[in-house]
N, C-alpha and C positions, 0 to 999 in steps of 0.2 A: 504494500500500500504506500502511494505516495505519500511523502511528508506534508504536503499542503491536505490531503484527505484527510490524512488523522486528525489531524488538527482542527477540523469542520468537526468531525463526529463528536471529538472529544473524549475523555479517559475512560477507563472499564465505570469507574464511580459515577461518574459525569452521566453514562449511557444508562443508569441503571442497571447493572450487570452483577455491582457490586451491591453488598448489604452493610451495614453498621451493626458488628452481636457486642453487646454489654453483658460479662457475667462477671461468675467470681471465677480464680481459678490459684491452684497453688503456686506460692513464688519457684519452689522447685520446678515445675514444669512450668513456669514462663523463663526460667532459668536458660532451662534444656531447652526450649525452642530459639530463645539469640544466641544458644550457642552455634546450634546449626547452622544457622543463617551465619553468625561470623565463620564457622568453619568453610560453608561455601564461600563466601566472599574473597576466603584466601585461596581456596584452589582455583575460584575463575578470574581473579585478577592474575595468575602464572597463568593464562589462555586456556584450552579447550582442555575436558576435563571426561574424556570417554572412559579411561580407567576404572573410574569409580561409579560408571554407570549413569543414565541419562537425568537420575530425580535432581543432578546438580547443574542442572539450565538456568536456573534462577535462586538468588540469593538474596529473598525479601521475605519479610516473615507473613504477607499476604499469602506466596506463593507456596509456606510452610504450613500454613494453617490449612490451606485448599486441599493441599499433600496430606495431613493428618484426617482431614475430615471424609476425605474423598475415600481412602484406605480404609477407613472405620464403617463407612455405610460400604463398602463392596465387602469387607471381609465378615459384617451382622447381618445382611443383605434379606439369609434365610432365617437364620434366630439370633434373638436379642441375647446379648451377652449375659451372663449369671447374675449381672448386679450391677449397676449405677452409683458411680459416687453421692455420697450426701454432700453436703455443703461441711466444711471442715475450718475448723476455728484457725485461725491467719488464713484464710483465702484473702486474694486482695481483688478490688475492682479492676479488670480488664478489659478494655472497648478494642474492637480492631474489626477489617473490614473482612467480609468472608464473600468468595462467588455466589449471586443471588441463587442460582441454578442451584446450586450444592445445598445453600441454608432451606431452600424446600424440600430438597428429600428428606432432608435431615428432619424438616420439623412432620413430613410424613411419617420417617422412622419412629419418631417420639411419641405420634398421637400412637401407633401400633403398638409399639411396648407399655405405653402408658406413663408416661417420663413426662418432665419441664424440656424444652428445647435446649436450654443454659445446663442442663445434667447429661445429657446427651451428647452435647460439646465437651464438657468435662473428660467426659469417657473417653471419647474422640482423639483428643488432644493428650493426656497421661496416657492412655493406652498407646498413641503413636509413638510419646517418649520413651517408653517401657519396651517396646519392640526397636526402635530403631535407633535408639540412641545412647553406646553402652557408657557404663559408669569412668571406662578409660578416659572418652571424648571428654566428659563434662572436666574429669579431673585433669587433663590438657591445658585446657581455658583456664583452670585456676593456678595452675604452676606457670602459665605465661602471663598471666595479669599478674600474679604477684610479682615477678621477673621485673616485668614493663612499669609496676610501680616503684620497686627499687631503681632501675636504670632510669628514670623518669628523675625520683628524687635527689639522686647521686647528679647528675649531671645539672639539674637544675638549681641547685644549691651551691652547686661548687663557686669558688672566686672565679674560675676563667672557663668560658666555656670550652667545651669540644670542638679541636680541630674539626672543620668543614671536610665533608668525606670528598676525594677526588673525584674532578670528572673526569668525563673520558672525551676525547678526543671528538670534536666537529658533533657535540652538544652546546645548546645553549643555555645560559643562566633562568 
C-alpha cells in the first residue's frame, strides 16, 4: 500500500480495528510481557530474525497481547480451561489496545464458559507467559538491567566522562 493510502485510511485504532481492554492483571505477567517485547526488539534491530521463528515480526506489546490472546482462544477453542483466574490482591490497572476481531471471540469464549471478559484475558495472557516464556528469559532482563544500572551509575557519576567510542571510517557524526 502506498504511503499517501495509508495515510487517508489511517491507523488499525483510527479504523476501528483496534479495541481499548481495561482490567487488572499481575505485575509478574505485565512483567513477562515487556520483556518479550524488549527481547524482540533486540533480535530485530540485528535484522531478520528467521532462526527463532516467525512470532518475532513485530516487537510491540499490541502485537504480544494479539499473540497471547489469539493462542489462548485456538488452543480453548473446544473446552474451557479447568479454571479462571480470580482477581488477586496487587493486581494492578492495565488498559492496552487488543485486535477488535480477537476481543469478540474472546468475549464469545466468555459468555460460553461463563466468565467476565477481563478473567478470560487474564487467562489469556499468564497462561501465554506460563507456556512461552521461561523463567531463564525473565531472569536475563534482570541480570542486564541491573548491569545497565551499575554501568549507567559508574559512568554517570564519575569526574570525567567516557572516552567517545571510535568511529569508523566514511561515517558521519
Amino acid at each position: 500500500m502506498a504511503e499517501s493510502q495509508r495515510g487517508r485510511e489511517g491507523s488499525a485504532r483510527a479504523r476501528g480495528l483496534r479495541t481499548l481492554q481495561h482490567q487488572t492483571l499481575a505485575p509478574s505477567v505485565r512483567r513477562a510481557i515487556e520483556t518479550e517485547v524488549w527481547l524482540r526488539s533486540l533480535l530485530l534491530a540485528r535484522g531478520p530474525v528467521a532462526s527463532v521463528g516467525s512470532s518475532v515480526s513485530w516487537a510491540t506489546k499490541d502485537h504480544v497481547h494479539d499473540e497471547a490472546l489469539s493462542w489462548f482462544l485456538q488452543t480453548y477453542a473446544q473446552d474451557p480451561p479447568a479454571d479462571y483466574p480470580a482477581r488477586r490482591s496487587g493486581d494492578e490497572d492495565f488498559t492496552f489496545w487488543v485486535d477488535s476481531r480477537l476481543l469478540e471471540r474472546a468475549r464469545r469464549m466468555a459468555a460460553r464458559d461463563g466468565v467476565k471478559l477481563a478473567r478470560l484475558i487474564d487467562a489469556a495472557l499468564s497462561g501465554y507467559v506460563r507456556q512461552h516464556l521461561p523463567a531463564a528469559l525473565l531472569e536475563f532482563r534482570e541480570r542486564v538491567t541491573e548491569e545497565a544500572a551499575r554501568l549507567y551509575a559508574r559512568y554517570r557519576n564519575s569526574a570525567t566522562p567516557p572516552a567517545a567510542a571510535p568511529r569508523r571510517p566514511g561515517r558521519r557524526a
